[in-house]
C-alpha positions as CSV (number, residue, x, y, z in Angstrom):
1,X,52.3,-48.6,-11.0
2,X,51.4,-46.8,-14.1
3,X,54.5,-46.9,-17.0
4,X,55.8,-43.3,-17.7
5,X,54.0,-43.7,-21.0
6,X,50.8,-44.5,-19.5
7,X,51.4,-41.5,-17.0
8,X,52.1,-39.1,-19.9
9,X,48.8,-39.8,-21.7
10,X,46.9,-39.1,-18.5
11,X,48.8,-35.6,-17.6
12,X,47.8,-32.4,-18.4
13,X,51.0,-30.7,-19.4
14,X,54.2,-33.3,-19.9
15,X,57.6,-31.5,-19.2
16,X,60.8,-34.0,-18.7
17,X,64.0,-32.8,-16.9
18,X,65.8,-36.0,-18.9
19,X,68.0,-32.9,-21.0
20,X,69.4,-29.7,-20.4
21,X,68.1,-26.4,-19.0
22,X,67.7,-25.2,-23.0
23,X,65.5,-28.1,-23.8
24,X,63.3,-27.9,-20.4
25,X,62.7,-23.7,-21.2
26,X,61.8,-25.0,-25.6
27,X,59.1,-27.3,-23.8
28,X,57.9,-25.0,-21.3
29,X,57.7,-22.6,-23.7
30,X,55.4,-24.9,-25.8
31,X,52.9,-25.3,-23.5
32,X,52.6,-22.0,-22.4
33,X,49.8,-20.6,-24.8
34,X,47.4,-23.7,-23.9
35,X,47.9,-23.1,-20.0
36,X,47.3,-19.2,-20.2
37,X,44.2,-20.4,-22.3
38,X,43.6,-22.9,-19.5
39,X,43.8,-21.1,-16.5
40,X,41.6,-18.4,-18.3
41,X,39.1,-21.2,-19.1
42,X,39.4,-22.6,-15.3
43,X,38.6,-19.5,-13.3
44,X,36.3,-17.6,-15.2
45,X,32.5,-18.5,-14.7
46,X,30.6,-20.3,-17.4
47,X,28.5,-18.9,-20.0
48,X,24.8,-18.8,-19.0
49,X,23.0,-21.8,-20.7
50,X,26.2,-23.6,-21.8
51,X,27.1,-27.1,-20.8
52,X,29.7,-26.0,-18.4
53,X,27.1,-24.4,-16.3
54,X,24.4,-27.3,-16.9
55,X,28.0,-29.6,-15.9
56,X,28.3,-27.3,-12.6
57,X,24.8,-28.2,-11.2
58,X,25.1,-31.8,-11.7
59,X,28.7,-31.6,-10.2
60,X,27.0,-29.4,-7.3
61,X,24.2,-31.9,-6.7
62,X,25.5,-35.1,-6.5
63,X,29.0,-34.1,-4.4
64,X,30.3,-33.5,-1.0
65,X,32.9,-31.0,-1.7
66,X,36.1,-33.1,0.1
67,X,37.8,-31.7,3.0
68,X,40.4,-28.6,1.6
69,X,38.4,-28.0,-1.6
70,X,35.7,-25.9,-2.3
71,X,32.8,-26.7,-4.6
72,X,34.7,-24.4,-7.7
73,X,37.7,-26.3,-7.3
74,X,35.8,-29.6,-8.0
75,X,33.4,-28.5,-10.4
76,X,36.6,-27.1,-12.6
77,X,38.4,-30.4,-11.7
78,X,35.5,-32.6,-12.8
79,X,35.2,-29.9,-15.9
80,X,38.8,-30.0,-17.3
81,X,38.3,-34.1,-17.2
82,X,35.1,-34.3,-18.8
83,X,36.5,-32.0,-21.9
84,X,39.6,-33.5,-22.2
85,X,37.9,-37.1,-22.7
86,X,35.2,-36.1,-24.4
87,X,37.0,-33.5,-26.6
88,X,39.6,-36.1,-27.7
89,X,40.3,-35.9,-31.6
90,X,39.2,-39.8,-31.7
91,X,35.7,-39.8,-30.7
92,X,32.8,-39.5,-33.4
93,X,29.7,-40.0,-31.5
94,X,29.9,-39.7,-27.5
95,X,31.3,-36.3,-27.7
96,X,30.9,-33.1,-25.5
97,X,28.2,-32.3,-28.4
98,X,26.6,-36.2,-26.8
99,X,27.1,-35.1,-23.4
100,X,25.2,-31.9,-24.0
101,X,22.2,-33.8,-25.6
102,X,21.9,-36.0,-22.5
103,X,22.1,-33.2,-20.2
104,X,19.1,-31.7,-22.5
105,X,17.0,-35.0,-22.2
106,X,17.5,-34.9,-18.2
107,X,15.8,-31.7,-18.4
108,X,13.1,-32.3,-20.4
């Protein structure tokens, strides 16, 4: 089993119910802006040409969409992890800006 820590790092949004009602509605708050932004991001389609759309077609070519999801509901799944890692302030090289390049060189 993964520590709490370890848990946190991997979540998308991290809410604790360890204080009182107060505290829980301050962190709810918080993460309210980037969720809306989110959930905007999630549902609408991608722009033609971007590496969203370039990251759908590989996503639709090389999976069987699992019983209970549909083929949108994996590709933003797949999206939202692919963004997060590669979007991470740490990285300097294999970046979404990387990813986007080797998408390019398959299509050449």
């Amino acid at each position: 089993q993964c520590s709490a820590t370890v848990r946190a790092s991997r979540a998308d949004i991290v809410v604790s119910n360890q204080w009182d009602l107060e505290a829980a509605r301050k962190q709810l708050t918080a993460c309210l802006p980037g969720l809306k932004s989110r959930a905007v991001t999630a549902t609408s389609p991608p722009p033609p040409g971007s590496l969203r759309e370039r990251w759908n077609q590989i996503v639709s070519a090389a999976t069987r969409t699992p019983t209970g999801f549909s083929l949108t509901d994996v590709q933003n799944r797949w999206w939202r992890t692919l963004r997060d890692s590669y979007g991470e302030a740490g990285r300097h090289y294999h970046t979404l800006k990387h990813v986007g390049a080797m998408c390019a060189l398959l299509d050449e």
